[in-house]
N, C-alpha and C positions, 0 to 999 in steps of 0.2 A: 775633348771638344765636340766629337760627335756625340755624345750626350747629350751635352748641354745644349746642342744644335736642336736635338728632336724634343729635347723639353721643352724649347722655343717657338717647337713648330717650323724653325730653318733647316725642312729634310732635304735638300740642295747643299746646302751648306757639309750637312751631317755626313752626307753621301764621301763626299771630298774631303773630308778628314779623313772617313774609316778607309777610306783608299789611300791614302798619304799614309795611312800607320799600316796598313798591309804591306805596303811598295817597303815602306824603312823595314819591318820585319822580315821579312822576305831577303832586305839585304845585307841585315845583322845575321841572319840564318847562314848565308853565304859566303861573308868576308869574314866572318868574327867568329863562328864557333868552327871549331876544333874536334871531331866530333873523335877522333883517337884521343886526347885528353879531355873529352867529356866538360869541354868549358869555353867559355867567350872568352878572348883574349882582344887586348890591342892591337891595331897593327901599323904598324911606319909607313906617312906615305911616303918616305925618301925612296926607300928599298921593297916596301909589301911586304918585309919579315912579320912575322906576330913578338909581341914581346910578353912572353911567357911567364910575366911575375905574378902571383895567385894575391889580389887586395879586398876589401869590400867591394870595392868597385866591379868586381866583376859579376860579381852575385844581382847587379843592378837590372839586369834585362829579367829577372825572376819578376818585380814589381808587376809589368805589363804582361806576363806571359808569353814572354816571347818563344823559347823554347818550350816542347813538347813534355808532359808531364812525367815521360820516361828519359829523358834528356834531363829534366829538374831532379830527379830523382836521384840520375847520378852526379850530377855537381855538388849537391847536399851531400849526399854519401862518400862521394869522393874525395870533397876538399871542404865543405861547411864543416858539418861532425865530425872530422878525420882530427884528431889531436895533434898530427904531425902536419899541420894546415893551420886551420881558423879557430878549431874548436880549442878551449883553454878553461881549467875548473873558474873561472870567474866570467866567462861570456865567451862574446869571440874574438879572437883578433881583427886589428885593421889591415894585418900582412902575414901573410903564410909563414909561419914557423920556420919554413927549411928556405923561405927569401933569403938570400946571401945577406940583406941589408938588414935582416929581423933581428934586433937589439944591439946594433950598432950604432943609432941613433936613439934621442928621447921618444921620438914621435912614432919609434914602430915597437917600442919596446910595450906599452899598456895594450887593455883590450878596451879599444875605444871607439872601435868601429860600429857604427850604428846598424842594429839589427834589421836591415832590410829585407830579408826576407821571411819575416815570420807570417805574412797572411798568404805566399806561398803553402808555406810548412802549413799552413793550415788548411788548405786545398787537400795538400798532397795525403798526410796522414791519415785522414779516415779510409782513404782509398788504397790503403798499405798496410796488408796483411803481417808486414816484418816487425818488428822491433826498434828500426835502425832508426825513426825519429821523437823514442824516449828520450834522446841526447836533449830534445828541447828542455826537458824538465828544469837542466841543472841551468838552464838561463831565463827560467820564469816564462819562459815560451809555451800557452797552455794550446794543442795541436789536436785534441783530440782523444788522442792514439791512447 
């Protein structure tokens, strides 16, 4: 929206968006990542627990750059490309492999989770000296690297 504000010429407008997405950043930074497991979680407003299950969905604050590109590095590493996670010879999953509920159900058993972060992955890999995101290859994710 602050974009589209300054393409407009509405720099008032613009101002107040990019500070609306700093303020929510700023508090996904603070209530949702987990920075001992290297990941944004859920968390209950009943109790404030996090609920610790690894989806697509979590990979979703990579789209705006919410975390640090050293922070994205280990989510991808940790739990994206990790084959005992997301990563799967045909894409990735929509639920972490070791999810108590991963093929218990029709809906966690495919990889049908939509690739959100591959323009991440493509930030990060030129900037990444390692190896570790060739894994893109085997899901037609072109990164670079």
């Amino acid at each position: 929206m602050a974009r589209l504000g300054e393409t407009l010429g509405e720099h008032a407008e613009a101002a107040e968006h990019r500070s609306k997405a700093e303020r929510l950043r700023s508090a996904m930074l603070e209530h949702l990542w987990f920075t001992d497991d290297s990941m944004f979680f859920n968390v209950r407003r009943d109790n404030g627990k996090a609920v610790k299950r690894i989806s697509y969905s979590n990979f979703v604050p990579l789209i705006d750059d919410i975390p640090s590109d050293d922070s994205a590095r280990k989510m991808i590493r940790n739990y994206l490309w990790n084959p005992d996670h997301m990563l799967s010879p045909y894409g990735l999953r929509s639920l972490s492999k070791r999810d108590p509920d991963y093929n218990r159900r029709a809906r966690s058993r495919g990889h049908d989770g939509p690739i959100i972060a591959t323009g991440k992955l493509r930030q990060l890999a030129p900037k990444s000296n390692e190896t570790e995101f060739s894994g893109a290859k085997c899901c037609n994710i072109r990164t670079g690297a």
